[in-house]
N, C-alpha and C positions, 0 to 999 in steps of 0.2 A: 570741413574744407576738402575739397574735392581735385585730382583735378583731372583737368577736363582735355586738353592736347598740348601736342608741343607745336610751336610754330617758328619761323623765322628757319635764318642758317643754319643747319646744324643742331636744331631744336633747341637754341639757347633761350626762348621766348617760352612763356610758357602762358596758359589760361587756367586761370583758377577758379572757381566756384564757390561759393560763398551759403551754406542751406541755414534756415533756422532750427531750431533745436526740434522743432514737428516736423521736418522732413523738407517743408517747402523752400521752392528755389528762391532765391533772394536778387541775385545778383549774380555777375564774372566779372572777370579783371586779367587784364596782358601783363602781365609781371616781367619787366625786362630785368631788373635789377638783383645779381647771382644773389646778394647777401641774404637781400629781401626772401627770395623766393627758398632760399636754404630754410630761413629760420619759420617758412609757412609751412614748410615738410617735417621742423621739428616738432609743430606744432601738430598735426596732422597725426605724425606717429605718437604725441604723449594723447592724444585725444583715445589713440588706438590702445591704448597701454590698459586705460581707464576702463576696459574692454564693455565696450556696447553691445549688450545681451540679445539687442531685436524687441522688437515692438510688442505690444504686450497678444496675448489670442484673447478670442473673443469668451473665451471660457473667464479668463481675466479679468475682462471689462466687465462681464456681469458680476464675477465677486467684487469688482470694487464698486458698482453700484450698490449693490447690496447693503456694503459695508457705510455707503454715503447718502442712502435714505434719508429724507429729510421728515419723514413720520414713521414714527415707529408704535408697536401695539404696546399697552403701558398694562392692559387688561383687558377680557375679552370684550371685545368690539370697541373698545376706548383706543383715541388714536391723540400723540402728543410730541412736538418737536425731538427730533433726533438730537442727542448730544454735537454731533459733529455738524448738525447743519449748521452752528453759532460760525463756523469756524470761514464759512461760505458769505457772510454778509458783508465782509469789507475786501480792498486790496490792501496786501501788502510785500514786503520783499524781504521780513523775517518777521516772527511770531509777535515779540516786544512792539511792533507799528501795527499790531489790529486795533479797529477802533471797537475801544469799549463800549460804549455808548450802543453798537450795533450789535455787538458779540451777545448783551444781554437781552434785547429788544424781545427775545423770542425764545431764549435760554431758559430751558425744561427744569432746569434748579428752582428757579421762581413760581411754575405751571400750578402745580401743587401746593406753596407755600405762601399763601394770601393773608394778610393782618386781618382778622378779626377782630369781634366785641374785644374779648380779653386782650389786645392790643392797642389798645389809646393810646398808654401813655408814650408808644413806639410810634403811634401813628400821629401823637399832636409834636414830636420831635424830627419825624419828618416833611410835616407841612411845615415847620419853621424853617427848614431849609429849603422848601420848593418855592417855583414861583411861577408855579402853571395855576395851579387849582387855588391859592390862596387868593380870595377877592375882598371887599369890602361888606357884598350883597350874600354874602355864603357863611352861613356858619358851618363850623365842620370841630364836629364831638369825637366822631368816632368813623372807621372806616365807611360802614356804611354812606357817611353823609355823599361819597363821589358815587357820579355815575361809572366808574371802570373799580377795579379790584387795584388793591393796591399787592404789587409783586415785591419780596423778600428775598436778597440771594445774598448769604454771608458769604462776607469776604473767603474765608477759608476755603468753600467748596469751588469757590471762581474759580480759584489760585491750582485743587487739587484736577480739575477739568481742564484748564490752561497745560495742568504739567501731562494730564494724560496723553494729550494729541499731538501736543508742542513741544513740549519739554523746556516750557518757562511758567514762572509764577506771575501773580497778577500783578505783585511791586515791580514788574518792569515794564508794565504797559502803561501808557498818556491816561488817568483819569478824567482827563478836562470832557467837562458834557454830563458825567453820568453823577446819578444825584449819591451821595455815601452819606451815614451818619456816623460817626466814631465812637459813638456812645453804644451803638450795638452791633458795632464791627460788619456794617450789609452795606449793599448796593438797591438802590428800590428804580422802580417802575412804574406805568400804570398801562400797561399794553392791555388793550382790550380783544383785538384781532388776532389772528391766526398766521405768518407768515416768514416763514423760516427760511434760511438761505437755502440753496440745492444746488449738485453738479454733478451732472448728468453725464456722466465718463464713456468718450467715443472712441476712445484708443489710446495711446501712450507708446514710451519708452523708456527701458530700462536699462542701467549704468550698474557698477556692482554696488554704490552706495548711496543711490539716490534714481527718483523716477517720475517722469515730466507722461502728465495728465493733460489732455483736452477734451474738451466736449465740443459738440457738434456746431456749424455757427447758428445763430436764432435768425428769425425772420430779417434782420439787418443787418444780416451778416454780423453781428460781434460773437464772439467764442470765449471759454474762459479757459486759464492752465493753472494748475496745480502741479506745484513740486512737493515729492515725499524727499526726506534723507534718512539713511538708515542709520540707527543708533543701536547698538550692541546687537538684540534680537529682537528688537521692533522698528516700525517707522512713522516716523513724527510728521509731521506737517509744516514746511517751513515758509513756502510762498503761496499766495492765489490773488491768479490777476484777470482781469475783465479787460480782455483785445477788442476793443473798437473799431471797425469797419471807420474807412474814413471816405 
């Protein structure tokens, strides 16, 4: 909240401005009403209190690029989904409303960890629970019988990846969509493609316990934001949203 002049008698009128959290103008407003325009200056000053650091430099944006690669080297010349890119594929407005279903689509826990020959009897347990690949005209022995790999991510390392960047476990996210077997505590897949989320950091700002990400807008105009909040001596990842040009 900004503001902007006094107007009328005496300056009892005032104009207020209105920005988004990225800087941009949004709006003004003639404020005639003392009470009103009191409680937008209390406003204004706790905003100030919360003390606004300034924008990030660009020495900044490139560590946080860095740090938000969406491929990372796993061995020399081998290239495979960044931990954090999971974290890029859905909206949401705290950690518990990512969609599962997407977070693992692409999730490097899996990349590595494909059912083999020696996994039948893990793999005829979770064709009983699919209902993509099971048909009439298919038999299916053993992993091989699909054309894609079949992807392995036990629950536990979900939940340990979830707490690294979020600092939530996977018992608090929606599993609706994603296929689980409880008999051997995983989440499975059969992603055959390459296509990890990404967010490609154009500037930002920084609060003392938390810190608002944007990247650039794409060819139609939409942009995305990420919020960090800071939790003791690290910072977690709490929202990312995809802004739509309208």
């Amino acid at each position: 909240i900004d503001d902007m002049a006094q107007t009328g008698d005496g300056g009892d009128n005032e104009t207020v401005e209105l920005r988004g959290r990225d800087g941009q103008s949004l709006s003004s407003f003639l404020i005639t009403n003392q009470v009103i325009r009191q409680q937008l200056h209390d406003i204004a000053l706790n905003q100030q209190a919360q003390s606004l650091l300034g924008d990030l430099t660009q020495e900044q944006v490139d560590r946080a690029n860095e740090a938000f690669a969406e491929f990372v080297e796993v061995s020399p010349g081998v290239y495979a989904s960044s931990e954090i890119s999971c974290f890029f594929t859905s909206n949401y407005d705290d950690p518990t409303q990512i969609d599962l279903e997407e977070f693992l689509r692409y999730c490097p826990i899996g990349t590595g960890d494909c059912l083999g020959e020696e996994d039948t009897e893990e793999f005829l347990a979770v064709m009983a629970q699919d209902n993509i690949w099971v048909a009439p005209e298919r038999e299916l022995h053993s992993p091989y019988d699909l054309p894609v790999p079949v992807h392995r991510y036990p629950r536990a390392e979900v939940s340990a990846l979830l707490q690294k960047y979020a600092g939530v476990s996977v018992e608090e996210l929606n599993w609706d969509g994603c296929l689980y077997v409880k008999e051997y505590d995983a989440f499975y897949n059969f992603t055959s493609d390459a296509g990890p989320g990404f967010f490609p950091c154009a500037g930002g700002q920084i609060m003392e316990d938390s810190v608002l990400l944007w990247s650039k807008p794409d060819e139609n105009g939409d942009r995305c934001e990420l919020v960090l909040r800071k939790d003791g001596s690290r910072w977690l990842i709490q929202s990312h949203h995809t802004i739509y040009e309208r």
